[in-house]
C-alpha positions in Angstrom: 20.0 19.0 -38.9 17.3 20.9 -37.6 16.9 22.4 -33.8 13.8 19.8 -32.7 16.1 16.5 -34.3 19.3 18.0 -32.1 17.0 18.4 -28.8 16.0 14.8 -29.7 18.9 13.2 -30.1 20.7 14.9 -27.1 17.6 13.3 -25.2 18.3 10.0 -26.1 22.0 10.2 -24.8 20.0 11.5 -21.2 18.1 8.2 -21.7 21.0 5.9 -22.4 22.6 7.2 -19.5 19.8 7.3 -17.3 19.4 3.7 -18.0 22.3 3.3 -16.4 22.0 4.8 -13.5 18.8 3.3 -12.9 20.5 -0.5 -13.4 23.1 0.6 -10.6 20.1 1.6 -8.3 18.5 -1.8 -8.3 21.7 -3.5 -7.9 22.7 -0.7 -4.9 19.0 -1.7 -3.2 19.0 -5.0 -3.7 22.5 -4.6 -1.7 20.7 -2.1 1.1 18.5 -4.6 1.4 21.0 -7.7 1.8 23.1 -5.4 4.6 19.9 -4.7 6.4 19.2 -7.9 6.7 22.6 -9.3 7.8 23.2 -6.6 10.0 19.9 -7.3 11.9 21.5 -11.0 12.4 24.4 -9.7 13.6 23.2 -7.8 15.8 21.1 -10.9 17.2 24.4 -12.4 17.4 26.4 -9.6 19.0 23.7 -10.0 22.0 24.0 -14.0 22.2 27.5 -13.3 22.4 27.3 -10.5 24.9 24.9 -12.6 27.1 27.3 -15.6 26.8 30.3 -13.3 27.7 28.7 -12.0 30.8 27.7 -15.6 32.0 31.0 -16.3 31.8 32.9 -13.7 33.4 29.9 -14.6 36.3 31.0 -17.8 36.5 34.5 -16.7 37.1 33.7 -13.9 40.0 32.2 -16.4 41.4 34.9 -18.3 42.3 37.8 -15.3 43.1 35.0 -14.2 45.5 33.8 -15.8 49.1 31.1 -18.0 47.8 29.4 -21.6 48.3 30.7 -23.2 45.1 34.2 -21.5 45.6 34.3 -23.1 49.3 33.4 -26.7 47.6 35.9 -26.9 45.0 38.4 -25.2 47.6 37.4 -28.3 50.0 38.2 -31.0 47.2 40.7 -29.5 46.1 39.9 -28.9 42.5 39.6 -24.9 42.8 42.5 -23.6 41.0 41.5 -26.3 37.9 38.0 -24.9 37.9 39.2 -21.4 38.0 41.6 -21.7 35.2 38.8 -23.6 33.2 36.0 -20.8 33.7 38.6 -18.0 32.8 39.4 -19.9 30.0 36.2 -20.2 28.4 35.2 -16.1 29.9 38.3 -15.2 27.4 36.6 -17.6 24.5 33.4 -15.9 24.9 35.0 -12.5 25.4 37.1 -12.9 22.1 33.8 -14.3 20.4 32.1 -11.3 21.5 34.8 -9.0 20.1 35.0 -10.8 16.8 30.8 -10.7 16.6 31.0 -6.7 17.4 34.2 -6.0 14.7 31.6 -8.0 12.2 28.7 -5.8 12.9 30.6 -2.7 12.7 32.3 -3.6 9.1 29.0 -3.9 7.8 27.7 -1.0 9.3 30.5 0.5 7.9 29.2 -1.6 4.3 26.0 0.0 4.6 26.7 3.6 5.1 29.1 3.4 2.1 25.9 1.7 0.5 23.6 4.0 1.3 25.7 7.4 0.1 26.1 5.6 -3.2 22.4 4.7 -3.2 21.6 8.9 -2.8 23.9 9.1 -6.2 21.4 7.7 -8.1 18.0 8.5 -6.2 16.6 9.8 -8.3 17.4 8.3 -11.8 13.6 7.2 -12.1 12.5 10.9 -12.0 15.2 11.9 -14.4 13.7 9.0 -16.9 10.2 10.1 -16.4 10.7 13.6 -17.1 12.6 12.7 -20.4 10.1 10.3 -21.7 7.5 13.0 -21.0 10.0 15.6 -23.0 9.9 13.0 -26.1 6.6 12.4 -25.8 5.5 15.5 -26.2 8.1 15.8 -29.3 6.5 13.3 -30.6 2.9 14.6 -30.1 4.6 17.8 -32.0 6.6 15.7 -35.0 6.0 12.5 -34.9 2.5 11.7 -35.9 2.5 8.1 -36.5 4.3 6.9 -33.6 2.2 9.2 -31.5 -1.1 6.8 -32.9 0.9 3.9 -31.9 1.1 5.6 -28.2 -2.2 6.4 -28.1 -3.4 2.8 -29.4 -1.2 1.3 -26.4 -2.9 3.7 -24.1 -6.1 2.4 -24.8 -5.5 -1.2 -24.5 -3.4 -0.3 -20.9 -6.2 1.4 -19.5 -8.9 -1.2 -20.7 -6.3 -4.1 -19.4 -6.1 -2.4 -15.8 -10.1 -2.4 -15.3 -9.9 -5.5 -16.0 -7.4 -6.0 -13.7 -9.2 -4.2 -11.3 -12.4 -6.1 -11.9 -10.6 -9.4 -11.2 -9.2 -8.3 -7.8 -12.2 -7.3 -6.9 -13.7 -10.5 -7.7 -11.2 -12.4 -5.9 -11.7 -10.2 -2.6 -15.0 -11.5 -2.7 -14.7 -15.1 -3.7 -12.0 -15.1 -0.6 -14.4 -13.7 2.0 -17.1 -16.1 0.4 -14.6 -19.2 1.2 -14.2 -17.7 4.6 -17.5 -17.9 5.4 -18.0 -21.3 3.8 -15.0 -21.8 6.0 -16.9 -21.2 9.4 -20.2 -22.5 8.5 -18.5 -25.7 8.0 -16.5 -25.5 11.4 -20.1 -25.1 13.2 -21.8 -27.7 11.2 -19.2 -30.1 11.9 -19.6 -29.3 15.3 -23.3 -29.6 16.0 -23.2 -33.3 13.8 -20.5 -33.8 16.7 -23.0 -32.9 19.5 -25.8 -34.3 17.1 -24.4 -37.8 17.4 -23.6 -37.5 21.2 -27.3 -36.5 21.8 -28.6 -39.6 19.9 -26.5 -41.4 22.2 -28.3 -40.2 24.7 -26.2 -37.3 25.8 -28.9 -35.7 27.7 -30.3 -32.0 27.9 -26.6 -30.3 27.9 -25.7 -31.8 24.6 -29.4 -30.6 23.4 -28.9 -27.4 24.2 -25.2 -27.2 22.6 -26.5 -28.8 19.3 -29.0 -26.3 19.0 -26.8 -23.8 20.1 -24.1 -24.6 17.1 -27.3 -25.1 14.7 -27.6 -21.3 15.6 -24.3 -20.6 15.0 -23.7 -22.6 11.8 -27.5 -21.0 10.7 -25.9 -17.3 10.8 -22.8 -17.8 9.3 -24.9 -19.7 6.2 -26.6 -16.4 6.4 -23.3 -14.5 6.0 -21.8 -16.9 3.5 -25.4 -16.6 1.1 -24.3 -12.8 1.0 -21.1 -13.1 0.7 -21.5 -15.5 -2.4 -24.1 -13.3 -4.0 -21.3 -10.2 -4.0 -19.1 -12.7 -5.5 -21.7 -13.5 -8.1 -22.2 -10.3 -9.2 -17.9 -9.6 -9.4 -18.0 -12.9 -11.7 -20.7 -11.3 -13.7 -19.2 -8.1 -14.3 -15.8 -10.2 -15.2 -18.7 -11.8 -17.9 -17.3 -14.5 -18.0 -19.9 -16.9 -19.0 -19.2 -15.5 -22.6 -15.9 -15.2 -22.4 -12.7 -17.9 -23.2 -14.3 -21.4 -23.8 -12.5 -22.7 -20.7 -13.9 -21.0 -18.0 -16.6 -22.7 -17.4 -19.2 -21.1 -15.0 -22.9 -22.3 -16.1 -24.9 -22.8 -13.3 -22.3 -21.1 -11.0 -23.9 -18.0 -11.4 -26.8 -18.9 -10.2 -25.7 -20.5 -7.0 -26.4 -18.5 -4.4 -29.8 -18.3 -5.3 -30.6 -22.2 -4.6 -27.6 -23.1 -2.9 -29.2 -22.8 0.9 -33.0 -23.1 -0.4 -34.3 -24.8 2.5 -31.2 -24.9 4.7 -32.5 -22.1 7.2 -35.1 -23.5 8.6 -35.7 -26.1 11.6 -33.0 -28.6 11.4 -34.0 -31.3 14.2 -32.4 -34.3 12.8 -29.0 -35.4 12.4 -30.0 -36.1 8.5 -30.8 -32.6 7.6 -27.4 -31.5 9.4 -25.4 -33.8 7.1 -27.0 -32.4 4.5 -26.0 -28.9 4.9 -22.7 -29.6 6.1 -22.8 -31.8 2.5 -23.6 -28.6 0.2 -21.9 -26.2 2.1 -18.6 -28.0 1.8 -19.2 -28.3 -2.0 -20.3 -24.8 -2.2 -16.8 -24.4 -0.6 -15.2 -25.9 -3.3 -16.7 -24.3 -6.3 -15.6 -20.8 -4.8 -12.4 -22.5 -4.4 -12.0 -23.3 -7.9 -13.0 -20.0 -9.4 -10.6 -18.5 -7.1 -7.6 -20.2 -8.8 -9.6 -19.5 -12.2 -9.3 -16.1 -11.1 -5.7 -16.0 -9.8 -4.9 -17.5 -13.2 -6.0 -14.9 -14.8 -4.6 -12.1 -12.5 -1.8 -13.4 -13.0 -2.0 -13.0 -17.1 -3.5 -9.7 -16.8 -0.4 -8.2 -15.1 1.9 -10.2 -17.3 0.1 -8.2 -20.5 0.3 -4.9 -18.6 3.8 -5.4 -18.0 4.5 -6.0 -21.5 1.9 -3.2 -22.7 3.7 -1.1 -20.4 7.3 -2.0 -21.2 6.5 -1.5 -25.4 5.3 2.3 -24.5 8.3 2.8 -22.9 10.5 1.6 -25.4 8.3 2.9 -28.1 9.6 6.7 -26.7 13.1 5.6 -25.9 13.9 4.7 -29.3 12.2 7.2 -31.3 
């Protein structure tokens, strides 16, 4: 057998045992993590205890010492009872105290143990990412066929994180678009509120308020037309009016052009409030529903690079 297959197959046994190691440091994280954790409510514990103790051991100073409620139960003659009953439950708390401190220490104890085994296996990940990149090269060197195979995966990972990419984007901007949406709908809402009031006769206040939440509901439209034209152009660049038949967007894309066409001007009746607060809200949910369109398909893109990723991996491990 020549040199290169030796080198090759002395990697693998690195791999196989490196795949090991790296199984016992998820398993010895998961646990850091589990101890951190528990030790953090033990220590919440140790202190309810410790405040508890104190109160207790208060309660029975107070009565071994000159004090008001040691001269009452002195004077109906109930002192010795109370004493023996607060210095029982001072050496209840104490001994829960004690019990909630010996807890906290074992797994202190846990986690030190923990975290020196941990540092064993640090740095397993590093040991398996310089051997795949030692059989990868081999393989660029001896292995033609497989190295097409990794170049091929290549390509489709780097074309499915774009696109990944792409569709966070996206959703960052369909979420600030529903925010938006979110508070123009607060300050419509609220000016139909005063609106009505002021029909009632509410008088020059309520006028002014109306107007004032007309204002306020007029800028954040103003905001939210932006907002949804960034996420127009996101969906575009996702193209996905020609993508999979059941995304449907047609006339979506468009929306922000004619979605407030006449909404920013002079709104002086109660009418033309309702119907802005009427198209904004369904403006609201339209965003809303390409949103979970898009998490949907987050959510399959990083499935596919998972697996894209996993069958490189395992296409160098066992070559």
């Amino acid at each position: 057998m020549d040199q290169a297959r030796l080198q090759l197959l002395e990697w693998n046994e690195q791999l196989a045992a490196c795949g090991e190691r790296r199984k016992l440091k998820e398993k010895r994280q998961r646990r850091l993590t589990e101890l951190k954790e528990l030790i953090a409510r033990q220590g919440k514990a140790v202190e309810e205890s410790r405040i508890l103790a104190n109160e207790e051991q208060s309660d029975v100073e107070t009565l071994t010492k000159a004090s008001i409620p040691r001269a009452w139960y002195k004077l109906i003659g109930q002192l010795d009872e109370r004493l023996e009953q607060e210095e029982k439950e001072a050496a209840e708390a104490t001994l829960k105290l004690d019990s909630a401190l010996t807890a906290l220490s074992a797994l202190e104890s846990e986690l030190a143990e923990n975290q020196r085994l941990f540092a064993e296996v640090a740095g397993s990940d590093r040991e398996y990412e310089e051997l795949l990149e030692k059989k990868k090269n081999w393989i660029r060197l001896f292995d033609e066929p497989t190295e097409k195979e990794l170049d091929r995966l290549t390509e489709e990972t780097g074309a499915l994180r774009a696109r990944l990419k792409e569709t966070k984007e996206a959703e960052t901007a369909g979420s600030r678009a529903s925010d938006r949406l979110s508070g123009a709908q607060d300050k419509l809402r609220s000016a139909r509120s005063w609106g009505t009031y002021d029909m009632l006769g509410g008088g020059m206040i309520s006028t002014a308020i109306k107007h004032s939440r007309i204002d306020e509901a007029r800028e954040q439209m103003r905001q939210a037309q932006s907002s949804l034209r960034s996420f127009e152009r996101e969906l575009a660049d996702l193209d996905w009016q020609s993508g999979a038949g059941d995304v449907e967007l047609s006339g979506f894309l468009t929306f922000a052009d004619y979605f407030f066409d006449g909404l920013l001007m002079d709104w002086v009746v109660q009418g033309r409030i309702n119907e802005a607060l009427e198209k904004v809200d369904s403006g609201g949910e339209e965003v809303n529903r390409q949103l979970a369109r898009l998490a949907k398909e987050r959510t399959r893109l990083e499935s596919e690079l998972a697996t894209l990723e996993r069958t490189y991996r395992e296409t160098i491990e066992q070559r």
